[in-house]
TIFI-872227 format. One record per residue (C-alpha): residue in three letters; x, y, z. Coordinates in steps of 0.1 Angstrom, whole numbers, plus 5000, padded with zeros to 4 digits. Layout:
ALAXYZ ...
END
This chain:
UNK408871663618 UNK407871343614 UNK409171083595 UNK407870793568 UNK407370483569 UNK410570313572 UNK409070023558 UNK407770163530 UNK411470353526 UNK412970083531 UNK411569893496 UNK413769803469 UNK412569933435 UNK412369643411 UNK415469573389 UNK413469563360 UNK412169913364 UNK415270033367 UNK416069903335 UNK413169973318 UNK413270353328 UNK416770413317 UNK415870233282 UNK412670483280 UNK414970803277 UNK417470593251 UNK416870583215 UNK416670203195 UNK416669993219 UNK415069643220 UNK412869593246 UNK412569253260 UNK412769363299 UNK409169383307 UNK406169093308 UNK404169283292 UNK401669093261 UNK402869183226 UNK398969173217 UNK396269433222 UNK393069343239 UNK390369123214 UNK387769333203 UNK384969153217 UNK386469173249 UNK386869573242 UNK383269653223 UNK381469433258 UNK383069663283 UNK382169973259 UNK378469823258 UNK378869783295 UNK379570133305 UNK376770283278 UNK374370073299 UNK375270203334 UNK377969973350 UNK380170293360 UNK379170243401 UNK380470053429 UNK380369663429 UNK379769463455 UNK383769453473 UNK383869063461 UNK382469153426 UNK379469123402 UNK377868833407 UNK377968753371 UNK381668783370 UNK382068533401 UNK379768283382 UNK382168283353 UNK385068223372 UNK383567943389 UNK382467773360 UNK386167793346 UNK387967663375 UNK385267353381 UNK385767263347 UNK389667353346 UNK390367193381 UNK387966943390 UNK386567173418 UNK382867213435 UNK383267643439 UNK380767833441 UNK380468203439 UNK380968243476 UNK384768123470 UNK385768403451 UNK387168743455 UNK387668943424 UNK390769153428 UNK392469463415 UNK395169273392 UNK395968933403 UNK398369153421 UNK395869293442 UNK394368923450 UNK397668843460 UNK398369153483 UNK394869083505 UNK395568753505 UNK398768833526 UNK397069033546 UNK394268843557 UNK396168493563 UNK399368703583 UNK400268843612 UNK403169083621 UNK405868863624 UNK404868583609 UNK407068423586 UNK406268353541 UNK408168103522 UNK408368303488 UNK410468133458 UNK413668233448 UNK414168273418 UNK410768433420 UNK408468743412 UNK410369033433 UNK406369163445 UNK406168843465 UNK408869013488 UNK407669343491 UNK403669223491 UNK405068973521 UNK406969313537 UNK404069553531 UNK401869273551 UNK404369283581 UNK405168923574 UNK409368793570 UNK409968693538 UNK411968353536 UNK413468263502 UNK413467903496 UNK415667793461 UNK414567663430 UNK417967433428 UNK418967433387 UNK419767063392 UNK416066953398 UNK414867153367 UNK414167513390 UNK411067303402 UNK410467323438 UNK411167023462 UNK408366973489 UNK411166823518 UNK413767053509 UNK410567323518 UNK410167093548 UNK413567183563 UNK412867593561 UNK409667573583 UNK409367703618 UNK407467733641 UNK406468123626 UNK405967973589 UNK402468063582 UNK401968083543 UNK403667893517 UNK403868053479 UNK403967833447 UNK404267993410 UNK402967793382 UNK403867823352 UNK407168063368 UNK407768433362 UNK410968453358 UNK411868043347 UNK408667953326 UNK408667603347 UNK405667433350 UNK405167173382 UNK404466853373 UNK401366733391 UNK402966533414 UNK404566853426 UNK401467053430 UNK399966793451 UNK403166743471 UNK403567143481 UNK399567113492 UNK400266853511 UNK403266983527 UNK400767263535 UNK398667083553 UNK400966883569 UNK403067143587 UNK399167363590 UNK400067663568 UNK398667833541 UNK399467813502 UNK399168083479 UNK399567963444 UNK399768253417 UNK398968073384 UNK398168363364 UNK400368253333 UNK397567923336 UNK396367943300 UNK399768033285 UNK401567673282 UNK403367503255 UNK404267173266 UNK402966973297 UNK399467033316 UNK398267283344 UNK398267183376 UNK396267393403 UNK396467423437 UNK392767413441 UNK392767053428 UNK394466903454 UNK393567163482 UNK390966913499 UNK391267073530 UNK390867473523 UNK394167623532 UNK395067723494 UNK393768043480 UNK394168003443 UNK395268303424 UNK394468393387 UNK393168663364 UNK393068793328 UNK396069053325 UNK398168783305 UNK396468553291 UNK393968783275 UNK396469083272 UNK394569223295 UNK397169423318 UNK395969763318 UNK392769663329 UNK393669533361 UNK391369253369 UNK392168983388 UNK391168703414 UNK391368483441 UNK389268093449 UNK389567993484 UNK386967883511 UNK384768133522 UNK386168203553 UNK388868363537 UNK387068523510 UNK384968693531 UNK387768803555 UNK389968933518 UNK386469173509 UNK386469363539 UNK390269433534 UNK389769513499 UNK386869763512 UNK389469933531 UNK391769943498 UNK389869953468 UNK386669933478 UNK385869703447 UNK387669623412 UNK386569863381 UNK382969773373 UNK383869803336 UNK387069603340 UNK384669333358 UNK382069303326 UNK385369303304 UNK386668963326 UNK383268813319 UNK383368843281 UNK386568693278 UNK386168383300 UNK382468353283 UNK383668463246 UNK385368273224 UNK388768153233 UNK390668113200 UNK391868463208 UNK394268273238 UNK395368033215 UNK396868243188 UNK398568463213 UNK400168153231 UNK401068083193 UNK402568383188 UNK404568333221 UNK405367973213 UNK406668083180 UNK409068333196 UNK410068063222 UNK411167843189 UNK413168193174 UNK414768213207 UNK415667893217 UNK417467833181 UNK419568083188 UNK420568023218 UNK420967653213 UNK423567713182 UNK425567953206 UNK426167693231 UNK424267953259 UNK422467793287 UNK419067853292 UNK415867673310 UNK413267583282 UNK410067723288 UNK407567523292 UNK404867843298 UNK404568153304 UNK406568433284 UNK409968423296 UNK413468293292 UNK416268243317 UNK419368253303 UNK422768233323 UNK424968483317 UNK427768393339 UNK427368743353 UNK429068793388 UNK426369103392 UNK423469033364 UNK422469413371 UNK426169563361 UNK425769263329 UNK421869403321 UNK423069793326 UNK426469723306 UNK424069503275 UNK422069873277 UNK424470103271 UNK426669893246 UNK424269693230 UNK420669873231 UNK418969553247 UNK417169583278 UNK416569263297 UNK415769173332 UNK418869123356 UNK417968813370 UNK419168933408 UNK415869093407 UNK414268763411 UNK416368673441 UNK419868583453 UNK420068263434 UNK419768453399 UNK422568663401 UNK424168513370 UNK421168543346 UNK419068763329 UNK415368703321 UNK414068833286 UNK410568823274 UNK409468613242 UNK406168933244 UNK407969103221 UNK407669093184 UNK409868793163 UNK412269033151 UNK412969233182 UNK413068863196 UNK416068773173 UNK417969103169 UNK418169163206 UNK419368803209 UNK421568863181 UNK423169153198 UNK423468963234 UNK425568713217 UNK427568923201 UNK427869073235 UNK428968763253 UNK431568673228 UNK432869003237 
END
């Protein structure tokens, strides 16, 4: 008979799904394991992709997207970044995800070699492995602030390094580079000749400091920039995303995405233009609500002596643990506790004593879970 992929068998499932499907068949239990916005979609955003499918957009897309959508994304970045894109830089994905996953497979080979983050978004590993590509982990060293250092990169690079990946603002840390260090990694980039893939798709959710993009400093077109609407527009579900790079590359990640997808949901596509073209105070009092989650949790945790990395974005807080095996810690805080949280092996080797929990949740569950983890560490 024969067999399956052993690839594909050979993936790890996520150590947050493992968590979050034993907390699904367990009664009161606070959920802070899962990125997930706290908010639904805005209405607008809803009642234009209603409107949308009443007048006919239920077909195919062009595999790069509407035209419409592309225009709107454009206008963001060159106003956001300082860029000169045009329509023909973009590739509108299936989740940010999904921009991410043809990306790897149009800038790799088999065998080539991806620097991925560590701590860092466990898809980067299997996305890099589903590619054909080597992972290579490169640590986010607690001692510079989790931010990554451009010639400690330096020293991992061989001669099959082909694609560099940058997170900003960080899933798990909520770090958020410094300018200086975007344009450092691009530069490093270009330097050694690779490719960077930045996923910035917590852009819009910041609380203290400035976005940095990739695209700002990419003078040279080996950075495809990643983004989309799933979080900061609570959006998920709808699974719209996107990628900005030159054209070359754009045009090579449509006729992969034709093989996959075809094309992202035409109805998800109008949605994606109604919120970058809406009104925007929608973003601001959801990175409110987050901010004012952050403040619940980081009061706590500063009055308990626990260490933890300030956020700076995004919707997520790192918290050491001490754990000799943050999976045991996260299953153990489960069943004695009720509080699911994200073992922060997940994210790579280097987190094995932390846990990540998310500030999507609402205040209370923010503070009770919190309240029960501490009690749980005093033992």
């Amino acid at each position: 008979m024969a067999e399956l992929s052993k690839m594909v068998c050979g993936l790890q499932q996520s150590g947050i799904r493992v968590i979050m499907n034993l907390a699904l068949t367990m009664p009161d239990v606070v959920r802070l394991e899962v990125g997930e916005p706290l908010f639904d979609t805005p209405p607008h955003i809803v009642e234009a992709a209603a409107k949308a499918a009443r007048e006919g957009y239920t077909h195919y897309t062009a595999n790069a997207g509407l035209p419409s959508l592309r225009e709107a994304i454009v206008a963001q970045a060159n106003r956001d970044y300082g860029t000169k894109f045009t329509p023909e830089n973009v590739q509108v994905g299936v989740g940010a995800v999904g921009a991410i996953s043809t990306a790897m497979r149009a800038l790799t080979d088999p065998g080539d070699e991806v620097l991925v983050p560590d701590p860092g978004w466990p898809n980067y590993e299997s996305i890099v492995k589903c590619a054909g590509a080597f992972p290579r982990r490169y640590t986010l060293d607690p001692a510079a602030g989790f931010l990554p250092e451009p010639d400690r990169i330096r020293e991992l690079i061989g001669r099959r390094t082909k694609v560099l990946i940058v997170n900003s603002p960080s899933n798990p840390l909520g770090t958020v580079l410094p300018a200086e260090t975007m344009r450092g990694l691009v530069e490093l980039a270009r330097e050694k000749g690779l490719f960077l893939v930045s996923d910035e798709v917590y852009e819009k959710i910041i609380y203290e400091g400035r976005h940095a993009s990739a695209a700002t400093y990419d003078l040279t077109g080996i950075a495809v920039t990643v983004s989309g609407v799933s979080k900061s527009y609570a959006m998920t579900g709808w699974r719209l995303g996107w990628a900005l790079a030159r054209p070359e590359i754009i045009r090579q990640m449509a006729k992969l995405q034709e093989s996959f997808v075809a094309c992202a949901p035409s109805v998800s596509q109008k949605a994606a233009e109604a919120a970058l073209t809406g009104p925007q105070a929608c973003v601001e009092e959801m990175r409110n609500g987050y901010d004012a989650n952050r403040k619940v949790a980081a009061d706590i945790l500063d009055r308990h002596g626990i260490k933890y990395v300030r956020p700076r974005g995004a919707f997520y807080v790192w918290i050491d643990v001490g754990a000799e095996d943050s999976t045991a810690f996260a299953l153990n805080l489960l069943q004695k506790e009720r509080v699911a949280v994200a073992p922060g092996a997940t994210f790579g080797p280097s987190g094995q004593r932390f846990i990540r929990i998310s500030l999507a949740a609402k205040a209370e569950h923010v503070r009770e879970g919190l309240r029960r983890l501490v009690s749980h560490l005093a033992g």
